[in-house]
N, C-alpha and C positions, 0 to 999 in steps of 0.2 A: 410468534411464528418466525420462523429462520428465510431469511432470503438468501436464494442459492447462489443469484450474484454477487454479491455481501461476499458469502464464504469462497466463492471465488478470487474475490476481488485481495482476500487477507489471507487467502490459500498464495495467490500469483506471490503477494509481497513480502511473504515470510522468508525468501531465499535470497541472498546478498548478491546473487549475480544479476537475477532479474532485475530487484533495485538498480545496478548499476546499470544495465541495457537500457533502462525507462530512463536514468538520468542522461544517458548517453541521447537519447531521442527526444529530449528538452532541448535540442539545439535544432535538431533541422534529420528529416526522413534518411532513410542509411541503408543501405544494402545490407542482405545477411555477413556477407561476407567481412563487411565494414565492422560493420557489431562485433566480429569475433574476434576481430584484428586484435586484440587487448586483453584478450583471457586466453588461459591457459590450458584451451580443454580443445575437443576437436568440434571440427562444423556441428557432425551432428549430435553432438551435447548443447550446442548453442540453439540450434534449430528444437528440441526438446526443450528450450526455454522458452524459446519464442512462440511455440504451440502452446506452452500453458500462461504466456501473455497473450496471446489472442484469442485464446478458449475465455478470460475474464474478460475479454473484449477491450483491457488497456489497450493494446496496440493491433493495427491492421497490416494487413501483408497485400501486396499485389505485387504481380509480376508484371516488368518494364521488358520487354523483349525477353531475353535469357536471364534476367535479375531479378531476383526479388527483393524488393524493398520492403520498410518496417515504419510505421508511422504510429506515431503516438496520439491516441484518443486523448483530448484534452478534461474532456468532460466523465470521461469512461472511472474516475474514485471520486463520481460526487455520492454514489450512497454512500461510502465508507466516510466518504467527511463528513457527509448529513451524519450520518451513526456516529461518529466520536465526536461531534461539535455538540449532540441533543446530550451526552455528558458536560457541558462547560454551563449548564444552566442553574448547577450544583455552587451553592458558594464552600469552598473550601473549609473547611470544620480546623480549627485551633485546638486542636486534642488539651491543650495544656491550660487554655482558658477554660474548655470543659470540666477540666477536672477540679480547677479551682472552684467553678461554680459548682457542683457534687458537693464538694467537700465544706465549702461557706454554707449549701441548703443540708447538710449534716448538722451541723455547728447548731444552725436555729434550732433543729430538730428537740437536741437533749436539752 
């Protein structure tokens, strides 16, 4: 079964700016305006990002008088890490030990 947050969540992070806005927002909450200061596109390509960080619910938006700020859900990729960690339970396969061992249960065979 697919969870829509999940693909959310690896939909937000496929794109190298929003990475960088979310690492930008590992320091401390930021004004849209702050956020855009550093890239090279206009506000509102920036604000098009930050709608599809807060549509995954990484990050929250409220407005401070005339400001909007951007805050980063700290908790907001724990399925994503639950989902890539439930792989690390896998002990990693030795392709070349494998094949030694094929090839030694050959050997008894003939």
């Amino acid at each position: 079964m697919q969870n829509p947050s999940l693909d959310s969540i690896f939909a937000a992070l496929s794109d190298p700016t929003r990475r960088a806005i979310l690492t930008m927002l590992l320091e401390d909450d930021m004004a849209v305006t702050d956020v855009a200061e550093p890239f090279e596109m206009s506000l509102a390509a920036i604000s098009k990002h930050l709608t599809i960080l807060a549509d995954a619910n990484l990050i929250t938006q409220e407005k401070r008088g005339r400001v909007k700020w951007c805050k980063l859900d700290p908790n907001a990729m724990r399925p994503a890490t639950t989902w890539i960690q439930s792989f690390g339970q896998f002990e990693p396969v030795d392709l070349d030990a494998f094949e030694r061992f094929l090839a030694s249960e050959l050997k008894q065979e003939d």
